[in-house]
C-alpha positions, 0 to 999 in steps of 0.5 A: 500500500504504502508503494502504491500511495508513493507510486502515485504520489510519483506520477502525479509530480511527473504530470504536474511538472510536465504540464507547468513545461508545456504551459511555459511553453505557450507563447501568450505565457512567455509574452506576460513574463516579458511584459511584466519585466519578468524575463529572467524569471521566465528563463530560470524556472524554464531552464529548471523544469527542462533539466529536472524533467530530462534528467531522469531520462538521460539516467536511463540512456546512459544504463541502457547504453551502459555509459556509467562512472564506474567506482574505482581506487581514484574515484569516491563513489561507491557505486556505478552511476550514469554519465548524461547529466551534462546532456540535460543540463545542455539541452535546458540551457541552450533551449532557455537561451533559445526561447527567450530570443535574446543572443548577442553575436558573441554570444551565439560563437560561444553557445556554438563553441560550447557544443563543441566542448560538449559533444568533445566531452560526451565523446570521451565519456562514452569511449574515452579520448587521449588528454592531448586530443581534448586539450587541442579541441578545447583550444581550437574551441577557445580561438574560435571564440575570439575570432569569430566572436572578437571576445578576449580579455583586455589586460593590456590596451592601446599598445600594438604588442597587446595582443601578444599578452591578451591572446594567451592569457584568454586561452590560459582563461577559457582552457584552464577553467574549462578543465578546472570544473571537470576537475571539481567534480568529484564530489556529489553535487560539487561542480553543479553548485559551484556553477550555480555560484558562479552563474549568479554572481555574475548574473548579478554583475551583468544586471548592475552593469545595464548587461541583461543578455548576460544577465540572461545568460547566467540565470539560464545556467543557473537553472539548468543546474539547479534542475539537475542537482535534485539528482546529483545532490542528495542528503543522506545517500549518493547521487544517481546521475553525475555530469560526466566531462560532458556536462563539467567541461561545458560548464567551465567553458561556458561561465568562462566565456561569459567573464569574458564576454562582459564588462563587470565594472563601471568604474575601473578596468582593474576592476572589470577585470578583478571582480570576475577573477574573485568570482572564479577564485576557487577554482583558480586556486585549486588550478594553480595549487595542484599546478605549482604542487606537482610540479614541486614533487615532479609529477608534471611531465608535460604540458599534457599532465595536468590532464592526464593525472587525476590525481587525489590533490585536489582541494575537495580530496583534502578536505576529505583526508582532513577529516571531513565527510563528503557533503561537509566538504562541498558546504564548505567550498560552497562557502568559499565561493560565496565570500569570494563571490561576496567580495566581487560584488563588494568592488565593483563600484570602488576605485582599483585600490578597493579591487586590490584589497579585494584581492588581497582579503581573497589571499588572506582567506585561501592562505588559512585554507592552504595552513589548514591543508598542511595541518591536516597533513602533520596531523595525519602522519606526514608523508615525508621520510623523517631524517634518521629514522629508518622506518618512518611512514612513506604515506602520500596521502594526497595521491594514494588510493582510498576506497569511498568510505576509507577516508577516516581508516586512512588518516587512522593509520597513517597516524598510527604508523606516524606515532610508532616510528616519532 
């Protein structure tokens, strides 16, 4: 009984949502919403209804086509899940963005390189690609942006030698944090909130500066997201759909072409180009973090490296190694982001000295984080072979395999060992 009452509960969700769809849909009702002003609430609860309702059905063509992220000694999950929900997040965005009409020129080349990011990464979910053929897609994808968009960062102006600084630190923008996302998403519900983060404060940015199409565009993959995360999110058990590179690569590229493509301050080009840096702090910390890290113990071996090495040294993975539970350390970045995201909002209307405080508060922020990492490390056992004695513990607990639930047995022993041999 207590099944068929749940069933029917089930179903009658399922056609309640199915027809408030159909009835945003309507032309007369997308018309009232743009009359009444209401144009980025017509897009956000349209772009959430698509991917909420898609969802499911990606989860069971990617179990039928048996496209599932199977558990392994890298991975955290525990057990195989499927990989579409980039596919629902990209159909609600891109129909969002198609039903309200509104597509600046830039714009359009972005959308059309993201389905490039997209269909790259949907490929290499279903049957895997080499690092270095994502890694030139995705540059192929980043210049074709600026080209055929005229969309690149202005770091340096009015100098003929300009464009030699502004073209390869676009690249290094829109290919780091396109691949920064995809490392994120190792935590149930991680890169899809943190999307959602970035996606309204710079909606919110878009809408201060008089950018609505910008603005626009943001709440689109804001509610894309937010209709996926009732699968990918849950309290109290995983997720039963993840993103996939599909969805985490295309997310990354799309909220990455989207600092680009507006001016994020009226007051201040330092600003401009500040408060977006701010908003995207976090992963641009991790980004640099595990660069400059490997490099430190040797494990870059190439420009292809930080692709082909998913190693555990991520700031979710440590957060884990320190102690925390999985949805605890996702709060917890979420928390980050948001103060970031805060302090951009903060400065966008000051001078270039509030934007260097701006970043010198971010600093001050990730600095403790990064003194929290390396206490955690002591506590935990260290990994380094102490001078003179013999035996001392040889653990890399940043890089080393553990099982989903070993997080806690692994910090145990390595202390146990530590504590033994000191």
């Amino acid at each position: 009984m207590t099944n068929l009452t749940a069933t029917t509960t089930l179903t009658w969700k399922k056609a309640f949502l199915m027809a408030a769809l159909a009835l945003q849909a309507l032309p007369m009702v997308r018309a009232f919403y743009f009359e009444a002003g209401m144009r980025w609430q017509y897009i956000l609860l349209f772009s959430f209804l698509v991917a909420y309702m898609v969802s499911p059905l990606c989860a069971g063509l990617a179990r039928r086509l048996n496209v599932m992220d199977r558990p392994d000694l890298r991975k955290i999950h525990d057990r195989a899940t499927p990989l579409f929900g980039g596919v629902a997040v990209f159909v609600a965005l891109n129909a969002a963005l198609l039903m309200n009409g509104v597509l600046l020129p830039g714009m359009g080349v972005l959308m059309a390189a993201g389905a490039v990011i997209f269909v790259t990464g949907l490929v290499d979910d279903v049957c895997g690609l080499s690092p270095r053929t994502r890694l030139l897609i995705q540059l192929g994808a980043s210049l074709l942006v600026m080209t055929w968009g005229g969309l690149h960062l202005t770091v340096a102006v009015g100098e003929a030698w300009s464009l030699w600084i502004n073209v390869p630190l676009t690249l290094l923008w829109l290919v780091g944090l396109t691949n920064a996302m995809n490392f994120f998403d190792g935590i149930d519900g991680l890169a899809a909130g943190l999307s959602i983060i970035t996606s309204l404060f710079l909606g919110i940015l878009a809408f201060k500066t008089n950018q609505p199409a910008l603005g626009w565009l943001a709440v689109a993959i804001a509610g894309s997201c937010l209709g996926f995360m009732p699968y990918n999110f849950l309290l109290g058990r995983s997720a039963v759909l993840f993103l996939g590179d599909a969805g985490s690569t295309y997310l990354g590229f799309m909220l990455a072409g989207l600092a680009v493509l507006g001016e994020w301050s009226t007051t201040s080009h330092f600003v401009s180009l500040t408060a977006p840096v701010l908003i995207f702090g976090v992963l641009i910390f991790d980004m640099v973090y595990i660069t400059l890290s490997r490099i430190k113990n040797r494990r870059m071996r190439n420009v292809f490296a930080p692709l082909a090495t998913p190693g555990r040294d991520h700031l979710h993975h440590r957060l884990l190694v320190m102690g925390f539970a999985r949805k605890e350390a996702a709060f917890a970045i979420f928390t980050i982001a948001v103060c970031l995201g805060v302090s951009a909002l903060i400065i966008m209307d000051g001078q270039p000295e509030d934007a260097l405080l701006g970043l010198l508060q971010a600093g001050l922020l990730l600095a403790v984080i990064v003194a929290l990492m390396w206490k955690g490390r002591v506590v935990s056992g260290g990994n380094r072979p102490r001078p003179g004695v013999r035996n001392s513990p040889q653990y890399d607990l940043w890089h080393a395999p553990m099982r989903p639930l070993d997080v806690d047995a692994a910090v145990q022993g390595a202390r146990r060992s530590w504590e033994r041999t000191h």
